[in-house]
C-alpha positions, -999 to 999 in steps of 0.1 A, spaced: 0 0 0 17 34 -12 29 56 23 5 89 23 21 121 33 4 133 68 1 166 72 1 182 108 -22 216 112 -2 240 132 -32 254 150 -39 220 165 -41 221 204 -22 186 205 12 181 199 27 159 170 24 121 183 5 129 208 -33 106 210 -59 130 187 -28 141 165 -23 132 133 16 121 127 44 115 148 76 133 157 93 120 125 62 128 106 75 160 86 48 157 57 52 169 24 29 198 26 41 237 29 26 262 48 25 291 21 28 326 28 52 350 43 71 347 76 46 332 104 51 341 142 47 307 160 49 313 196 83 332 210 95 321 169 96 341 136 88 311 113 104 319 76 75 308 52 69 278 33 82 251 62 68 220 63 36 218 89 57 197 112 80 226 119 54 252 128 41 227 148 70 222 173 78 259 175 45 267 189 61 248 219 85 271 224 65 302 235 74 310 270 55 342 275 35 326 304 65 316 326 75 332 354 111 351 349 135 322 359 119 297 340 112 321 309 151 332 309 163 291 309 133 289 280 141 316 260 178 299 254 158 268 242 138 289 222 164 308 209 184 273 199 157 264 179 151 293 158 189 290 149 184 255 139 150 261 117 169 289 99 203 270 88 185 235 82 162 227 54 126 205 60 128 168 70 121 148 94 151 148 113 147 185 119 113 179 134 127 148 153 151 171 167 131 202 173 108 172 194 140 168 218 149 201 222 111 207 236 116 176 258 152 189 273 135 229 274 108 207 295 134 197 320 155 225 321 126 247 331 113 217 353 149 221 370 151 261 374 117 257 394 137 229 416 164 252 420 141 282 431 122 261 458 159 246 472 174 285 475 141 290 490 144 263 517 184 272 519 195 242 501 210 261 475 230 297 477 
């Protein structure tokens, strides 16, 4: 049976591989987004990328975190702009764009460890 591009709608509430969403983290699809550039979250999105990558970037707005968290964020966010500029669609950039959401995840998770141990004196 012939393989059927899936395509992944940016505005979807669910991320990529995620039960409801259509595709998986190596899912790029074949389709492009037309238009000019597309602000996805903290991100300026060049146009025409592949719905996979619009969909990761939306993950790394971090407008609703407190200051700590939003300055270890905004590094992550930062990273991936950098990478969706110099690499071209596939779906190893999705793939990889999925892990740096995953370590962002933890790296915040941390900075909201570290505020609670200064708070309790565990930490200078």
């Amino acid at each position: 049976m012939p393989r059927m591009p899936i395509t992944i709608d940016p505005s979807s509430s669910d991320p990529p591989g995620s039960a409801g969403s259509p595709g998986s983290p190596g899912s790029a699809g074949s389709a492009k987004v037309p238009g000019g550039p597309v602000s996805v979250g903290d991100l300026q999105i060049p146009a025409g990328r592949t719905p996979g990558v619009y969909a990761k970037a939306r993950w790394f707005d971090s407008g609703h975190l407190p200051s700590n968290q939003r300055q270890v964020a905004t590094e992550m966010s930062r990273l991936a702009h950098k990478m969706i500029t110099m690499l071209g669609d596939g779906d190893q950039l999705v793939l990889g764009l999925q892990h740096l959401i995953d370590a962002k995840d933890c790296f915040v998770r941390q900075s909201i460890l570290d505020g609670e141990n200064r708070a309790e004196g565990r930490l200078p």
